[in-house]
C-alpha positions in Angstrom: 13.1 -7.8 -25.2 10.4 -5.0 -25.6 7.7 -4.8 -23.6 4.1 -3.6 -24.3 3.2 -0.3 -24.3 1.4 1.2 -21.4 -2.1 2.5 -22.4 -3.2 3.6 -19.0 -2.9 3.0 -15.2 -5.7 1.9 -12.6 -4.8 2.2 -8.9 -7.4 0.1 -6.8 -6.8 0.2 -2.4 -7.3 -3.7 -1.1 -6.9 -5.6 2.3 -4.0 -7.8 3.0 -3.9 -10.8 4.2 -3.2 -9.9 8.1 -2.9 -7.2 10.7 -0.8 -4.2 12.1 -0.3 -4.6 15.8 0.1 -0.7 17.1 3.3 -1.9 19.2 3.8 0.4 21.4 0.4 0.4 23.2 1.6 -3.3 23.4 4.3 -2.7 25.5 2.8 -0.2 27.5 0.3 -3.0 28.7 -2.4 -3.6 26.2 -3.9 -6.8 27.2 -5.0 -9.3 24.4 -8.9 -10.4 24.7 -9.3 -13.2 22.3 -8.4 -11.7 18.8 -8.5 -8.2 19.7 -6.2 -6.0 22.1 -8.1 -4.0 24.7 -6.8 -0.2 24.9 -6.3 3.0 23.1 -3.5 3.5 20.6 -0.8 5.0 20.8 0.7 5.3 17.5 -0.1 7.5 14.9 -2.1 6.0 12.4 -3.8 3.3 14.3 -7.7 4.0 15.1 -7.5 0.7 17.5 -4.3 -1.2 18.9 -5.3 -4.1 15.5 -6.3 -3.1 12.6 -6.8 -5.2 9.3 -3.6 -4.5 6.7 -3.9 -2.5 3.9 -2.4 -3.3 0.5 -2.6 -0.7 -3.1 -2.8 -2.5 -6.2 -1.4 -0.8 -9.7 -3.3 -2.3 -13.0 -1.0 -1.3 -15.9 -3.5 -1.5 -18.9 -2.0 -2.6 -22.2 -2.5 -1.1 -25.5 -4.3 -4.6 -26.5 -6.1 -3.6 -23.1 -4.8 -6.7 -21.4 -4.7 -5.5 -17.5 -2.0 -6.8 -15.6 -2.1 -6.4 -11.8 0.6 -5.8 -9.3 0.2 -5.4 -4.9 2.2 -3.5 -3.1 2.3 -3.9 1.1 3.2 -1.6 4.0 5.9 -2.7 6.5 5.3 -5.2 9.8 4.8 -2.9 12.7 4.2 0.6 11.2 5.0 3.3 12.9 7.4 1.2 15.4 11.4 1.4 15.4 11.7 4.4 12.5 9.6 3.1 10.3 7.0 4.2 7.6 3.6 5.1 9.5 0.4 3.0 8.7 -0.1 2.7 4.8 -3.1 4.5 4.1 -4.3 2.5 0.8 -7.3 4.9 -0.1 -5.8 8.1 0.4 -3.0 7.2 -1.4 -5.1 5.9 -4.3 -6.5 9.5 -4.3 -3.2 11.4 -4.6 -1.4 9.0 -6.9 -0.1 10.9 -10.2 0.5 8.7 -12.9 0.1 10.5 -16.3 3.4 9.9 -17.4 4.0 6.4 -17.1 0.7 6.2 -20.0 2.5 5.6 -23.6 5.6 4.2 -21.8 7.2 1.1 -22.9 6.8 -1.7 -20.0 10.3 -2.6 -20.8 11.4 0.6 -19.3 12.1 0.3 -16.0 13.5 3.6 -15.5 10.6 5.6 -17.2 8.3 3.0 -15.1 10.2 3.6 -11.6 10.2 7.6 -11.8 6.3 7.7 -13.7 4.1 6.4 -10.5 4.9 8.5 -7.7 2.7 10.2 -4.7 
């Protein structure tokens, strides 16, 4: 099957549906007060021991300029165990580079995958 060609790429930060809970001030003691967790951070990344998600949409604009949309979403409990620090939608919106996925076929996975990085 071939796919549409790719005419450009929009890259838009959004809100997910949840929260990241900064873990480790958790287990140091943070205490819960209704909704929110009373207490200083202690993982990088976190301005307050909750903090809404962040998600990073990619809208692949077709040459009939049709705009598909995709999400992408950080891991539960950045920054915890190993893994990835908090997701930083906007300033990752910023830095994207994109230029060559634009002409590619969008039934190139390959040229797709290795097109879109930070």
């Amino acid at each position: 099957m071939t796919g549409l060609q790719i005419k450009d790429v929009i890259l838009a930060p959004g809100n997910g549906a949840f929260f990241y809970d900064d873990q480790a001030a958790i287990r140091s003691g943070a205490t819960q007060d209704g909704f929110v967790y009373v207490g200083e951070p202690e993982t990088p990344g976190f301005n307050s021991i909750r903090i809404p998600t962040s998600s990073f949409s990619i809208g692949l604009v077709l040459a009939d300029e049709t705009i598909v949309w995709g999400d992408m979403m950080n891991v539960q409990y950045s920054g915890a165990g190993g893994r990835d620090p908090v997701f930083e939608n906007v300033a990752n919106c910023g830095g994207s580079q994109h230029g060559d996925t634009v002409g590619t076929d969008s039934g190139d996975r390959g040229a797709l995958s290795s097109g879109v990085s930070r």
